[in-house]
N, CA, C, O and CB atoms as a CASP TS submission, in Angstrom:
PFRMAT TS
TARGET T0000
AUTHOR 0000-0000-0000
METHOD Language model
MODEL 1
PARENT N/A
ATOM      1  N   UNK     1       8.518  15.973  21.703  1.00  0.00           N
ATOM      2  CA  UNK     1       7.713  14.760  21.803  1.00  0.00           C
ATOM      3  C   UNK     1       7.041  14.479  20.461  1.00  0.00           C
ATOM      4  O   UNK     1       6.736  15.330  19.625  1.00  0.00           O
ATOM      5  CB  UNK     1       6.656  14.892  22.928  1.00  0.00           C
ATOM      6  N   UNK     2       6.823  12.940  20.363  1.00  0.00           N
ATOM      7  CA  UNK     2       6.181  12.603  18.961  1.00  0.00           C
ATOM      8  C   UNK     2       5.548  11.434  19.235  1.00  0.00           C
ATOM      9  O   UNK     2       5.887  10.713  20.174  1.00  0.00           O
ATOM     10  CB  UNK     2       7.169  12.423  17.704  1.00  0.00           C
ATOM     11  N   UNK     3       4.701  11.198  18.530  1.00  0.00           N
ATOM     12  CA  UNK     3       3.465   9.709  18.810  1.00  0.00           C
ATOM     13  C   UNK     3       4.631   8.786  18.408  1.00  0.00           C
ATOM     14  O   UNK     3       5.588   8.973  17.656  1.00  0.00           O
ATOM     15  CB  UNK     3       1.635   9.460  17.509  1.00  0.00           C
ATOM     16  N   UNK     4       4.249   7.734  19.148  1.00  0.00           N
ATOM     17  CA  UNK     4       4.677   6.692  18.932  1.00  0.00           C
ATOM     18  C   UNK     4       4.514   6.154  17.433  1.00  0.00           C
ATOM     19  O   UNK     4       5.450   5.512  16.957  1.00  0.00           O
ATOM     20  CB  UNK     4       4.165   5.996  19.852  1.00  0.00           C
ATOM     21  N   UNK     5       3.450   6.372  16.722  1.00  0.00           N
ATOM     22  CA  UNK     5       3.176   5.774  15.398  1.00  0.00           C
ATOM     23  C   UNK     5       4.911   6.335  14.339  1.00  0.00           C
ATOM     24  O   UNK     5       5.474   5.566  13.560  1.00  0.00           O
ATOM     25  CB  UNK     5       1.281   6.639  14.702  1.00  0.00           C
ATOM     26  N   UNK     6       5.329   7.586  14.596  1.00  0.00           N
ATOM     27  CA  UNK     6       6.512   7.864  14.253  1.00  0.00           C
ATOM     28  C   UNK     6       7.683   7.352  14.475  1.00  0.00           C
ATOM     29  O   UNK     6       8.652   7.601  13.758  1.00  0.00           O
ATOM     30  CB  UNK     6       6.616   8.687  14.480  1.00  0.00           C
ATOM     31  N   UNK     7       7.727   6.458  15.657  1.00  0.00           N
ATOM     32  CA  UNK     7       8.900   5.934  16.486  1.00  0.00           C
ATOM     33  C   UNK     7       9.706   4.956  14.923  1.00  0.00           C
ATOM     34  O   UNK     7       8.909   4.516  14.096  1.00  0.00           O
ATOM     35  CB  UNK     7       8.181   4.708  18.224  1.00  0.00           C
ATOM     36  N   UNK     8      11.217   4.725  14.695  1.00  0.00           N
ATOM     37  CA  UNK     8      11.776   3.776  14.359  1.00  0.00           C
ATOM     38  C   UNK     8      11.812   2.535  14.780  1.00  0.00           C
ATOM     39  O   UNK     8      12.256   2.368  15.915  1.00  0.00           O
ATOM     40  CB  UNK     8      12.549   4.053  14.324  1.00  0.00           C
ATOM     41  N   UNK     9      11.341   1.273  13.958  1.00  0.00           N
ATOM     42  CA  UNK     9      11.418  -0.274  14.417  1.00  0.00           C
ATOM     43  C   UNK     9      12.641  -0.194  14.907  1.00  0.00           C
ATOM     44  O   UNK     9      13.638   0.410  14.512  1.00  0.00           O
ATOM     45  CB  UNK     9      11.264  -1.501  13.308  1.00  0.00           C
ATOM     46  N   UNK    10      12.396  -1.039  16.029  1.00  0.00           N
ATOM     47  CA  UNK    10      13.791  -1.589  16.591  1.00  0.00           C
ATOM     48  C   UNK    10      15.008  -0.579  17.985  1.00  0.00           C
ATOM     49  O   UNK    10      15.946  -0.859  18.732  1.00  0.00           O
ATOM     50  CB  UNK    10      14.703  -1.713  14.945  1.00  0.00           C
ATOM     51  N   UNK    11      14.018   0.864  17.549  1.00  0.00           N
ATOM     52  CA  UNK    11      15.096   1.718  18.861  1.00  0.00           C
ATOM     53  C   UNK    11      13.858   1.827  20.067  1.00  0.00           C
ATOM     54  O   UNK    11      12.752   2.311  19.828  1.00  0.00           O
ATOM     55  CB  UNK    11      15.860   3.848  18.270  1.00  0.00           C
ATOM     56  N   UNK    12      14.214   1.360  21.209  1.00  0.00           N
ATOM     57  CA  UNK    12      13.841   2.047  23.060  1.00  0.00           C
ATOM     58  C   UNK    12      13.681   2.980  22.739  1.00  0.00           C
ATOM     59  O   UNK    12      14.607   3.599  22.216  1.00  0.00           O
ATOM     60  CB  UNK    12      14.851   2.176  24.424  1.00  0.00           C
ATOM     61  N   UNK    13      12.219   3.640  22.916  1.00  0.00           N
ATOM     62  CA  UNK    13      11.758   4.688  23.719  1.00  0.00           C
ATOM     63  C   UNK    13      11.123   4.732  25.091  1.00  0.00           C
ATOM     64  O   UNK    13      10.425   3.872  25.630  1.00  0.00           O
ATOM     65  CB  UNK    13      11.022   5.188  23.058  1.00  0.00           C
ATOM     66  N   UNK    14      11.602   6.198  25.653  1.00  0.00           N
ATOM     67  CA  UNK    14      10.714   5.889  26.172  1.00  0.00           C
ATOM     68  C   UNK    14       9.077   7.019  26.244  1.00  0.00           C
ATOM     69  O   UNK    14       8.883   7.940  25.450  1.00  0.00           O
ATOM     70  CB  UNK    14      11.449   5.560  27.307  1.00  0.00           C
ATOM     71  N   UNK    15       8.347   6.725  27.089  1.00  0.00           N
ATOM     72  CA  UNK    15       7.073   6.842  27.134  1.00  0.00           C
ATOM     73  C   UNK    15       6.990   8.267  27.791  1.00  0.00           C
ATOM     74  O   UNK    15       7.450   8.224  28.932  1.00  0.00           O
ATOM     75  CB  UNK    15       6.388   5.652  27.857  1.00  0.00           C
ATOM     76  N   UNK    16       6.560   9.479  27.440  1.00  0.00           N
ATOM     77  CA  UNK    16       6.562  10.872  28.062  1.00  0.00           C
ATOM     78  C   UNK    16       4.577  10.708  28.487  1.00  0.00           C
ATOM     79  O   UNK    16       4.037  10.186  29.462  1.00  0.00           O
ATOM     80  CB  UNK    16       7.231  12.473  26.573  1.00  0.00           C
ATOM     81  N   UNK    17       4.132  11.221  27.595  1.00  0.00           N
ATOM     82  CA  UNK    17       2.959  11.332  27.671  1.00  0.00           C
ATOM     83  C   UNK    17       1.698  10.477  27.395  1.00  0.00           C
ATOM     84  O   UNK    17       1.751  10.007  26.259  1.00  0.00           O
ATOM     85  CB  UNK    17       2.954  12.103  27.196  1.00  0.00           C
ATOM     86  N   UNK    18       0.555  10.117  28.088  1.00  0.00           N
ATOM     87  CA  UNK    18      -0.143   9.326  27.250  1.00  0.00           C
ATOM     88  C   UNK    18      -1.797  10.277  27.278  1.00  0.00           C
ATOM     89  O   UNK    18      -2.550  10.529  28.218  1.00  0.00           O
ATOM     90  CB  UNK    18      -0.097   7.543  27.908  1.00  0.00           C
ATOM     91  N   UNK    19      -1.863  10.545  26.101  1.00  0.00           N
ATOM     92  CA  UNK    19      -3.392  11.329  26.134  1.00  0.00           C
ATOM     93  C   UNK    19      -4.674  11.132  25.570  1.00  0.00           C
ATOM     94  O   UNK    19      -4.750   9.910  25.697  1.00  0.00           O
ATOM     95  CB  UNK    19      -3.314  12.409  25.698  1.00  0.00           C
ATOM     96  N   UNK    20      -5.592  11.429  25.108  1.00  0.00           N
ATOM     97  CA  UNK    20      -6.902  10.699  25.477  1.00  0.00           C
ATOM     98  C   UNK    20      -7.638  10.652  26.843  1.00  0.00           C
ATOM     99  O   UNK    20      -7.037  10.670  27.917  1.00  0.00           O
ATOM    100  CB  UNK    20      -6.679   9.427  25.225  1.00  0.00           C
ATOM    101  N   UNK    21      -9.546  10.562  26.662  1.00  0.00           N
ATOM    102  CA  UNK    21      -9.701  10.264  27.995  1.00  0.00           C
ATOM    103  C   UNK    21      -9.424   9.709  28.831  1.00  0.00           C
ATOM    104  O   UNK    21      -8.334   9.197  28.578  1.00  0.00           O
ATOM    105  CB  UNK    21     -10.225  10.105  28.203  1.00  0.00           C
ATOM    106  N   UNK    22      -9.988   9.257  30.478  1.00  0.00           N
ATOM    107  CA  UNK    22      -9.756   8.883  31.369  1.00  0.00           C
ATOM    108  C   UNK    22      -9.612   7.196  30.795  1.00  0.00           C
ATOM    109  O   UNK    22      -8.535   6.612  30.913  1.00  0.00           O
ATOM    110  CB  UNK    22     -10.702   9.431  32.382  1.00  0.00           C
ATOM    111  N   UNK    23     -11.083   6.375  30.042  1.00  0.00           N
ATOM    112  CA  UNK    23     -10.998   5.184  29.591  1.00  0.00           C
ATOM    113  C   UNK    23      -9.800   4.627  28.520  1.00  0.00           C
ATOM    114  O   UNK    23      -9.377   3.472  28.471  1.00  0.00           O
ATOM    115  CB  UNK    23     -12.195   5.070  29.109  1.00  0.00           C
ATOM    116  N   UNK    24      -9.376   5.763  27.682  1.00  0.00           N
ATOM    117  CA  UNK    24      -8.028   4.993  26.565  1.00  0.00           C
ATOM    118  C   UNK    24      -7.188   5.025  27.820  1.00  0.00           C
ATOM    119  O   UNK    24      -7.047   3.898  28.296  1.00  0.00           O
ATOM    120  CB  UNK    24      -7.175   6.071  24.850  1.00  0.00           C
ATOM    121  N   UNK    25      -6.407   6.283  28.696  1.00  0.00           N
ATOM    122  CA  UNK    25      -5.911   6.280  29.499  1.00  0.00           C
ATOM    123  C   UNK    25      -5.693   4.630  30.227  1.00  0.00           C
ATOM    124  O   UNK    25      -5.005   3.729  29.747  1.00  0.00           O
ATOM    125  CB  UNK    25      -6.517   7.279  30.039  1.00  0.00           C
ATOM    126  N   UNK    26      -6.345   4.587  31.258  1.00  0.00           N
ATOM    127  CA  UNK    26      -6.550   3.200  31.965  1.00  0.00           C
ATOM    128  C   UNK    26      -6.360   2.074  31.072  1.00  0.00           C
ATOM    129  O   UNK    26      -5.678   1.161  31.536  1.00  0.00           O
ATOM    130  CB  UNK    26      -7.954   3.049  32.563  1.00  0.00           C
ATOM    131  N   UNK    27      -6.940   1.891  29.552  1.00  0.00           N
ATOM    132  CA  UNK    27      -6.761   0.616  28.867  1.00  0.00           C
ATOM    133  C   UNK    27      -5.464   0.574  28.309  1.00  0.00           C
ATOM    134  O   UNK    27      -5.070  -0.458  27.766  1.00  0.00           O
ATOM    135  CB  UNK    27      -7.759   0.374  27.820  1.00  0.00           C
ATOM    136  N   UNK    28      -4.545   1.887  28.404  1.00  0.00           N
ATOM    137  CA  UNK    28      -3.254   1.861  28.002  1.00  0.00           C
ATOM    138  C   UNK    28      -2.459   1.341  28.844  1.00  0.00           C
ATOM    139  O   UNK    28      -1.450   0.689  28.575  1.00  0.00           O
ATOM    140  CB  UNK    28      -2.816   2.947  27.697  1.00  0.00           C
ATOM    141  N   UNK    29      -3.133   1.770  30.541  1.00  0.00           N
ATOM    142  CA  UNK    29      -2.192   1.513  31.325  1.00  0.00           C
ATOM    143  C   UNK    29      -2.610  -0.113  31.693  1.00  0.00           C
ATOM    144  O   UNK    29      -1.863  -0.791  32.398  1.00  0.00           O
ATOM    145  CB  UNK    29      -2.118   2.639  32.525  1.00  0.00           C
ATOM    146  N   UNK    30      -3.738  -0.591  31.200  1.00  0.00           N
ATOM    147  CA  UNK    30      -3.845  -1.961  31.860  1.00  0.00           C
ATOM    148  C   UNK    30      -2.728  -3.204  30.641  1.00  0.00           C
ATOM    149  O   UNK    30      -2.509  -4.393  30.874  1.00  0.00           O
ATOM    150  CB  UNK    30      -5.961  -2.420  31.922  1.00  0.00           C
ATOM    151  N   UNK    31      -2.210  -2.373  29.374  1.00  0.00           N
ATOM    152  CA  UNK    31      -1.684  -3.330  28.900  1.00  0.00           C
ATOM    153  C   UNK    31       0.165  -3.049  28.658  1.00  0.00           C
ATOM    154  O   UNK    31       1.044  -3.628  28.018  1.00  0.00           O
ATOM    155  CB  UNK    31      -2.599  -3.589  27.645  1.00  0.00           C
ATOM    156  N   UNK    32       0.109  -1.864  29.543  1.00  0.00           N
ATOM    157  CA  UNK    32       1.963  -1.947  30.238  1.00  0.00           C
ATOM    158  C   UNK    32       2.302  -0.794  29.482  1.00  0.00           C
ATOM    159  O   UNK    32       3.418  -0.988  29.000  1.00  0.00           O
ATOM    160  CB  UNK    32       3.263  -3.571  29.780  1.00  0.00           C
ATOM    161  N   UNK    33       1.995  -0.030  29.259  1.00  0.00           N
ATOM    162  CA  UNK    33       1.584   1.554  28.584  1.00  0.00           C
ATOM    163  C   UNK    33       1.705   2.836  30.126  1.00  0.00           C
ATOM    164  O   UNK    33       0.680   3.172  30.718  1.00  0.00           O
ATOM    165  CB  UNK    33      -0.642   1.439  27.785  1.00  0.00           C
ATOM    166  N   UNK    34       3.150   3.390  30.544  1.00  0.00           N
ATOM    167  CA  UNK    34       2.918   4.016  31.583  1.00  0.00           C
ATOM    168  C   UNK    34       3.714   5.185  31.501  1.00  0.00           C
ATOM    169  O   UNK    34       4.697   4.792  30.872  1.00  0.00           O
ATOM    170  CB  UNK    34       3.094   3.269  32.667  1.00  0.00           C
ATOM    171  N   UNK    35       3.865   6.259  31.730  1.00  0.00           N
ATOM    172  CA  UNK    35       5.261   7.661  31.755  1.00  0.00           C
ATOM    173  C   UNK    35       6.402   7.065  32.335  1.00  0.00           C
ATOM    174  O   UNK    35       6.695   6.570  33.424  1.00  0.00           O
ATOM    175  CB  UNK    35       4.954   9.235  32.872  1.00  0.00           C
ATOM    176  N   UNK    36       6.735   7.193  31.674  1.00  0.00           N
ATOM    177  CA  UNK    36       8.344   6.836  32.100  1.00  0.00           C
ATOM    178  C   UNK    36       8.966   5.704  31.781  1.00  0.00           C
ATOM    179  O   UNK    36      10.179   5.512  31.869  1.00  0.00           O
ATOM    180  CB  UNK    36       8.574   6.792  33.447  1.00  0.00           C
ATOM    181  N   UNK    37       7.669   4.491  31.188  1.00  0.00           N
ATOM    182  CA  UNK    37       8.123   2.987  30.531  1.00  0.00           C
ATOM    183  C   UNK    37       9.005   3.493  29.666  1.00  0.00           C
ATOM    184  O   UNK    37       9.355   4.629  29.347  1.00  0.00           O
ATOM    185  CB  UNK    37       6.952   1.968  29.720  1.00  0.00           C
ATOM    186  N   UNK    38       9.363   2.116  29.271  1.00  0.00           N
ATOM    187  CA  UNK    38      10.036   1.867  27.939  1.00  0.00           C
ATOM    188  C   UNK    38       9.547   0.785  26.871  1.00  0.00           C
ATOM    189  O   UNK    38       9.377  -0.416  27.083  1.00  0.00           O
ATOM    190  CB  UNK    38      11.367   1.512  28.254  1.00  0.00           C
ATOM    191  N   UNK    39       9.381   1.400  25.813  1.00  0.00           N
ATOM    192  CA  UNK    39       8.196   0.826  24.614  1.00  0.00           C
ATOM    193  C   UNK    39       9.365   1.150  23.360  1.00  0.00           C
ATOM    194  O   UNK    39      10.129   2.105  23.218  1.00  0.00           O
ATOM    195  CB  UNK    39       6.246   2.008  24.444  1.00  0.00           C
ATOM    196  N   UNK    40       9.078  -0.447  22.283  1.00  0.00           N
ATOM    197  CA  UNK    40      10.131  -0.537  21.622  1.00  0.00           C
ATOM    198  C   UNK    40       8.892  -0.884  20.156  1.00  0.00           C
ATOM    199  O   UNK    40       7.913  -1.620  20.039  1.00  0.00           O
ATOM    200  CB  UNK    40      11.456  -1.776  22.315  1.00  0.00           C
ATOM    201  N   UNK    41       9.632   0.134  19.209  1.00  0.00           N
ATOM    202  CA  UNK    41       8.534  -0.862  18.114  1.00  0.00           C
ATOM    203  C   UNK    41       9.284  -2.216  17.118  1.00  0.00           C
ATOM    204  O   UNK    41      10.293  -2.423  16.445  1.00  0.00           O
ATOM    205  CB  UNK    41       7.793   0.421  16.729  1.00  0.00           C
ATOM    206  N   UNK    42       8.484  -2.660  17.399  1.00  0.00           N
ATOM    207  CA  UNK    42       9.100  -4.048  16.047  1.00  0.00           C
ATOM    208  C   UNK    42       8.744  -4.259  14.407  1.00  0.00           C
ATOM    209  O   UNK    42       9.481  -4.622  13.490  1.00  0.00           O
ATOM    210  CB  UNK    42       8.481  -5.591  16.529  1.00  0.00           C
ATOM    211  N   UNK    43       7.262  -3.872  14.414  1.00  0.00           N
ATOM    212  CA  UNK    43       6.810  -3.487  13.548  1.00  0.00           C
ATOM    213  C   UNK    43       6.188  -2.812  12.744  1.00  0.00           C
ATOM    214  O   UNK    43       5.174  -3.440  12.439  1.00  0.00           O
ATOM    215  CB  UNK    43       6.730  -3.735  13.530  1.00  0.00           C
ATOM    216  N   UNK    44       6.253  -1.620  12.094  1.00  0.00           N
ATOM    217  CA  UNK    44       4.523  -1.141  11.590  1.00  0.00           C
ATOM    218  C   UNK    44       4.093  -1.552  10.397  1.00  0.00           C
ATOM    219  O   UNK    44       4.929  -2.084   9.668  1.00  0.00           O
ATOM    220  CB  UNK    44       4.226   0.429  11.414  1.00  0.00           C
ATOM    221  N   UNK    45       3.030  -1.441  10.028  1.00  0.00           N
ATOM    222  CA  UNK    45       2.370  -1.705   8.791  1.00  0.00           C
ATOM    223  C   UNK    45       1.243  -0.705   8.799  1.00  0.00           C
ATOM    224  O   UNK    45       0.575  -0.511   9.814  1.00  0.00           O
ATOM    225  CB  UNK    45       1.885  -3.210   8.643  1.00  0.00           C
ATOM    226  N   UNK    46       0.996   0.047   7.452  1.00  0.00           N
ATOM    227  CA  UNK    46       0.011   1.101   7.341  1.00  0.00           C
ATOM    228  C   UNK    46      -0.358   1.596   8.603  1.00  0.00           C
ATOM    229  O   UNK    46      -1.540   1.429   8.904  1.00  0.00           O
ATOM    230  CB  UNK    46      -1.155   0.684   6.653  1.00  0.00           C
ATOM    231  N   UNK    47       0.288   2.103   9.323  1.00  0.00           N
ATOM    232  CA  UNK    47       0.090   3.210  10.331  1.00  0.00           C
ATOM    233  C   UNK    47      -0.252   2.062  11.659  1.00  0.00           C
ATOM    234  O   UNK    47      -0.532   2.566  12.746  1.00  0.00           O
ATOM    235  CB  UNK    47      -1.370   4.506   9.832  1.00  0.00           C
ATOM    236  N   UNK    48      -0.235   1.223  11.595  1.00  0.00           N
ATOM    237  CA  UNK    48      -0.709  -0.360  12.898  1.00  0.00           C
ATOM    238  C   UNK    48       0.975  -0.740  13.476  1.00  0.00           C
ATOM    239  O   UNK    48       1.976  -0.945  12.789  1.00  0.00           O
ATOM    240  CB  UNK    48      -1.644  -2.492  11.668  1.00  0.00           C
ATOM    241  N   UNK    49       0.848  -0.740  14.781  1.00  0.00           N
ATOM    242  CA  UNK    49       2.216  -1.237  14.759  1.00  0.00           C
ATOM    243  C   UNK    49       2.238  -2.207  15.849  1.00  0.00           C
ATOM    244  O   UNK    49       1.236  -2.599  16.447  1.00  0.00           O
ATOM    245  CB  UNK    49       3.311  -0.126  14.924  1.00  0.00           C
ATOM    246  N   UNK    50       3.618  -2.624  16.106  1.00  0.00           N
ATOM    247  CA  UNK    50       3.645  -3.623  17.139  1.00  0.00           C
ATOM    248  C   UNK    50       4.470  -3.263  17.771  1.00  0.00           C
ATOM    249  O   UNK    50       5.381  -2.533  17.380  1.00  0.00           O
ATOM    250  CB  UNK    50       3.799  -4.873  16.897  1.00  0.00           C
ATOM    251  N   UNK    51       4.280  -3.841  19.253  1.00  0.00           N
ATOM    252  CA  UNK    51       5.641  -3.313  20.319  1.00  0.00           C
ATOM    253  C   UNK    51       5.772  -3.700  21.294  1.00  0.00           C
ATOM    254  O   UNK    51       4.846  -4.220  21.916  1.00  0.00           O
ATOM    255  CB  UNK    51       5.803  -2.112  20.744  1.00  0.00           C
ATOM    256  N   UNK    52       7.008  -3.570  21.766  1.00  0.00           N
ATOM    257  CA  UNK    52       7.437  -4.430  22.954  1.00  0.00           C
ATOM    258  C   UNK    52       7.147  -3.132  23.695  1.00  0.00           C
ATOM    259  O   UNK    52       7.463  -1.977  23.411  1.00  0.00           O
ATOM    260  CB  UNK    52       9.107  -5.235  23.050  1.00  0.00           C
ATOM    261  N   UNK    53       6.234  -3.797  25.062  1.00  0.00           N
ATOM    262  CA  UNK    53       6.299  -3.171  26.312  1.00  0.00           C
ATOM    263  C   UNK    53       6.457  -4.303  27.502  1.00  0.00           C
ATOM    264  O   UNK    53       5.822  -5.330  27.261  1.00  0.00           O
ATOM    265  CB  UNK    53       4.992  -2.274  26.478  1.00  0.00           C
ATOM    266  N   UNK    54       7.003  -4.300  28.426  1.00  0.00           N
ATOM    267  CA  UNK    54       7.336  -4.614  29.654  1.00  0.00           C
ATOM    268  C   UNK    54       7.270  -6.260  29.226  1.00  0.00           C
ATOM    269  O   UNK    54       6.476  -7.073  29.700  1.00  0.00           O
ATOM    270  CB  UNK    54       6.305  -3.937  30.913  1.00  0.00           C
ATOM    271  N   UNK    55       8.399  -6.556  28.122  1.00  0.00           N
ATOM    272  CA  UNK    55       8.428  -8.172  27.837  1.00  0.00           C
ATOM    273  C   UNK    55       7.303  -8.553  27.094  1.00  0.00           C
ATOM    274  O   UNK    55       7.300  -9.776  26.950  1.00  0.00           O
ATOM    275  CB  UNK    55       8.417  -9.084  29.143  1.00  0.00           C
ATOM    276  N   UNK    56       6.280  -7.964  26.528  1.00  0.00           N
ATOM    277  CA  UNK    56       4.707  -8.543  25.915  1.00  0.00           C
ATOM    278  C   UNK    56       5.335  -7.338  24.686  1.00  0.00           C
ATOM    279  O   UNK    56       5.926  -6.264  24.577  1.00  0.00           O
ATOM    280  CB  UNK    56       2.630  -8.174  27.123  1.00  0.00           C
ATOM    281  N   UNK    57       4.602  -8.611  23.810  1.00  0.00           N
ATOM    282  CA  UNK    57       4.073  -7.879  22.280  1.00  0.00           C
ATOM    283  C   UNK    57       2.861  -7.589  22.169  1.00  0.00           C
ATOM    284  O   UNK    57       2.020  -8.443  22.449  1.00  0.00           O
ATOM    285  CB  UNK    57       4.217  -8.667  21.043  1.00  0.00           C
ATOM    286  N   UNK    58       2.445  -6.176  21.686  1.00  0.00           N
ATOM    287  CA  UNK    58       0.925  -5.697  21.982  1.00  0.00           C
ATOM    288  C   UNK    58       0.911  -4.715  20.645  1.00  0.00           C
ATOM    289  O   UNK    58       1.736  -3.834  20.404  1.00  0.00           O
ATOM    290  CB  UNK    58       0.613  -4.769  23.740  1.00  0.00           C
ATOM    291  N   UNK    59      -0.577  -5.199  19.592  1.00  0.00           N
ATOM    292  CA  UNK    59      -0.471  -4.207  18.791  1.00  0.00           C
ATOM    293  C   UNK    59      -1.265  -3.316  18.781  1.00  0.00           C
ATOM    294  O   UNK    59      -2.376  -3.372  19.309  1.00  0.00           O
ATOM    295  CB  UNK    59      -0.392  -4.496  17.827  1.00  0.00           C
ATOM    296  N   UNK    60      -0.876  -2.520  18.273  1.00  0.00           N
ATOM    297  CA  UNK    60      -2.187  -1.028  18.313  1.00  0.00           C
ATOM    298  C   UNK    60      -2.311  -0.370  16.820  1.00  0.00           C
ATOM    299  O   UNK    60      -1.491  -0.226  15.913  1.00  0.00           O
ATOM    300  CB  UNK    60      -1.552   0.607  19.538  1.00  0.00           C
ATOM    301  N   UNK    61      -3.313  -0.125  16.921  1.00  0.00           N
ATOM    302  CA  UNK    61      -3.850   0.501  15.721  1.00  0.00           C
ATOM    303  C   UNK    61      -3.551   1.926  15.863  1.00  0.00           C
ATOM    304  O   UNK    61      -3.414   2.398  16.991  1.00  0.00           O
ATOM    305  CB  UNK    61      -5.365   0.251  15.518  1.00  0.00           C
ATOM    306  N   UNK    62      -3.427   2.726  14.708  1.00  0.00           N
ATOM    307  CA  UNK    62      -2.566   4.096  14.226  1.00  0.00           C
ATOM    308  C   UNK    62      -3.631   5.059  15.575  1.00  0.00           C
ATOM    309  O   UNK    62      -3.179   5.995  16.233  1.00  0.00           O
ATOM    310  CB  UNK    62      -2.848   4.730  11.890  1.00  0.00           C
ATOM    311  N   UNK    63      -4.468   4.737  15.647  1.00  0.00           N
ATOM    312  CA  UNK    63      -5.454   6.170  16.476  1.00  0.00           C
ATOM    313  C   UNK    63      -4.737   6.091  17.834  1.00  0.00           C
ATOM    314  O   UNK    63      -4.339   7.155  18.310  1.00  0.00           O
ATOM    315  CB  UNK    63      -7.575   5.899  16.766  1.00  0.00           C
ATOM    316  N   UNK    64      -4.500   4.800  18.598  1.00  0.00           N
ATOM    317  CA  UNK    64      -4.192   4.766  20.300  1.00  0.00           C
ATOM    318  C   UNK    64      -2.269   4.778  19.723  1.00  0.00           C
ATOM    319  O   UNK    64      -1.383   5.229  20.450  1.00  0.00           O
ATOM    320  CB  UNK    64      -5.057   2.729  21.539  1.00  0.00           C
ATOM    321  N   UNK    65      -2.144   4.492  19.048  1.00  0.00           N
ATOM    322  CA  UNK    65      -0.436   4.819  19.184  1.00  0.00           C
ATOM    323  C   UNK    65      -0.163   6.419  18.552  1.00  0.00           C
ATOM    324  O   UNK    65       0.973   6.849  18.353  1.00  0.00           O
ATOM    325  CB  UNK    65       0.632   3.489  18.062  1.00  0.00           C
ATOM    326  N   UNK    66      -1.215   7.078  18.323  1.00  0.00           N
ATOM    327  CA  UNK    66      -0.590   8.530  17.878  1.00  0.00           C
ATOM    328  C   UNK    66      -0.887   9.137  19.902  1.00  0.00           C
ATOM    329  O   UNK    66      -0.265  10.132  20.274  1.00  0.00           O
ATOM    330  CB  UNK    66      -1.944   9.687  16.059  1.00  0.00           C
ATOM    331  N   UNK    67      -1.740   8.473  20.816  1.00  0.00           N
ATOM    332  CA  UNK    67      -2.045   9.008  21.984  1.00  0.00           C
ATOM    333  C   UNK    67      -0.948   8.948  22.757  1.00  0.00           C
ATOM    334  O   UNK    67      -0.986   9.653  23.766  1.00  0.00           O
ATOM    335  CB  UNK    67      -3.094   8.460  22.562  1.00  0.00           C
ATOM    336  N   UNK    68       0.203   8.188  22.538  1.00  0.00           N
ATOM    337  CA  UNK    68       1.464   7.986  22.737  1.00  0.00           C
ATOM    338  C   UNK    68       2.035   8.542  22.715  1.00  0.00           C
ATOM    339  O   UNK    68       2.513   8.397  21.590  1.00  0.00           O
ATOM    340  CB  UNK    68       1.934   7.488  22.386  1.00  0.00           C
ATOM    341  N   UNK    69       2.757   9.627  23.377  1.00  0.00           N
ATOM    342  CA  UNK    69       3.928  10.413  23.187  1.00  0.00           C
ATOM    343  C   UNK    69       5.179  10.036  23.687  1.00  0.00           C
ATOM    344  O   UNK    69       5.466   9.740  24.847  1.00  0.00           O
ATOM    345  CB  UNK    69       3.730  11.544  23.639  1.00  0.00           C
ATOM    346  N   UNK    70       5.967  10.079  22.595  1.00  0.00           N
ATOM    347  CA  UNK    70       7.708   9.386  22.700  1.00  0.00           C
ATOM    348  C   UNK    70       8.670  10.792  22.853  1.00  0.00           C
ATOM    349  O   UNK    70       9.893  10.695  22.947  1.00  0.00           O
ATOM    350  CB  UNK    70       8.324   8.327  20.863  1.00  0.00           C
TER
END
């Protein structure tokens, strides 16, 4: 497993782990962030990236996409 901030633009992953407290937890899952999704990146820039989850583009900053495990 590896944070998402590592992931390659442009290849499906999918989503193993998501860690952090109970609150990142829940705000991950309220924006389509779940085990077993599938999360695609499109872009990063200095450690910020962007990504397709469940049809929505959503960006995250390097701290909540390293909580990401791919």
């Amino acid at each position: 497993m590896i944070p998402l901030v590592f992931a390659s633009a442009g290849e499906e992953q999918v989503i193993k782990k998501i860690g952090g407290n109970e609150e990142v937890k829940r705000h991950l899952e309220n924006l389509g962030f779940t085990v077993g999704g599938n999360v695609t990146v499109i872009n990063s820039l200095a450690g910020n990236i962007i990504v397709k989850v469940k049809e929505s583009r959503v960006a995250l900053n390097e701290e909540m996409a390293r909580k990401i495990m791919i």
